[in-house]
C-alpha positions in Angstrom: -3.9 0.3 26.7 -0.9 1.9 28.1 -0.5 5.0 28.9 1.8 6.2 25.8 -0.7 4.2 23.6 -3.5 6.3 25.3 -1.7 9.3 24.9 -0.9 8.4 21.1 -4.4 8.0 20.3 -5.4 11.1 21.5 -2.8 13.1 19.6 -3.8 11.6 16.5 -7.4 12.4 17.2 -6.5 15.9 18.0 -4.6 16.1 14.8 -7.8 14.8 13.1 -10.2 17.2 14.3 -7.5 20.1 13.7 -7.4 18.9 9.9 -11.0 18.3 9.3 -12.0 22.2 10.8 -8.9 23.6 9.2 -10.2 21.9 5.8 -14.0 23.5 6.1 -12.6 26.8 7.2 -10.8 26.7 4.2 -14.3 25.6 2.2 -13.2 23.2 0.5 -14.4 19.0 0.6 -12.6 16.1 1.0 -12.6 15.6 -2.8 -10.9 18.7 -3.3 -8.7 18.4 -0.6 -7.7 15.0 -1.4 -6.7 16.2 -5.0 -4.6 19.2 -3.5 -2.3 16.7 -1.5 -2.6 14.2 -4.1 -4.5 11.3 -2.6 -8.2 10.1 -2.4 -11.0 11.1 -1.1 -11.6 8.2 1.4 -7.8 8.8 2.1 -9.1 12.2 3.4 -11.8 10.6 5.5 -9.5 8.5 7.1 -7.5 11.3 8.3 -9.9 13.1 9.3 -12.1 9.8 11.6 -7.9 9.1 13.0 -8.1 5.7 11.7 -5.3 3.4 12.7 -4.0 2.7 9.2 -2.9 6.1 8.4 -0.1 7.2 9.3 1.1 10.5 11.9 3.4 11.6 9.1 0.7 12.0 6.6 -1.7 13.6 9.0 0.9 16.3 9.8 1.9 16.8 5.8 -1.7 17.4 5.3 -2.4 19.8 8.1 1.2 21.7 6.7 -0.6 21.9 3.3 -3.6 23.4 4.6 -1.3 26.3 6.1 -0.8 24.7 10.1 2.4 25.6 11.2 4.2 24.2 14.2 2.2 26.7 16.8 -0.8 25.4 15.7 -1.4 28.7 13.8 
C-alpha cells in the first residue's frame, strides 16, 4: 500500500469513528439515523466499519447531517 492509499484509509477510518460517536451522542441507532439521511440501516453500518464500498462523499454528507462542520465541531 502506498503511502497516499495508507493515508486514505486512515482518513476514512477517522471519519467513521467521528460519525459512529457523533451518532450515539446524539442517541439515536443506525435505524434511525439511516432513516434521517434517507438510506439503510446496513448502509449506516458500513459507514460507520469504513468499508471500501462506500463512498468519502457520503461519509462526509452524513457527518454534515448529524451537525459536523468543517472544524470538526
Amino acid at each position: 500500500m502506498s503511502e497516499e492509499e495508507a493515508a486514505f484509509v486512515e482518513m476514512k477510518v477517522a471519519l467513521a469513528t467521528g460519525l459512529r460517536e457523533r451518532r450515539k451522542r446524539q442517541h439515536l441507532t443506525q435505524a434511525q439515523l439511516a432513516e434521517f439521511v434517507g438510506s439503510s440501516q446496513s448502509r449506516v453500518a458500513k459507514l460507520e466499519t469504513a468499508d471500501a464500498s462506500v463512498s468519502l462523499d457520503l461519509m462526509v454528507r452524513t457527518l454534515m447531517s448529524l451537525g459536523a462542520t468543517r472544524g470538526g465541531r
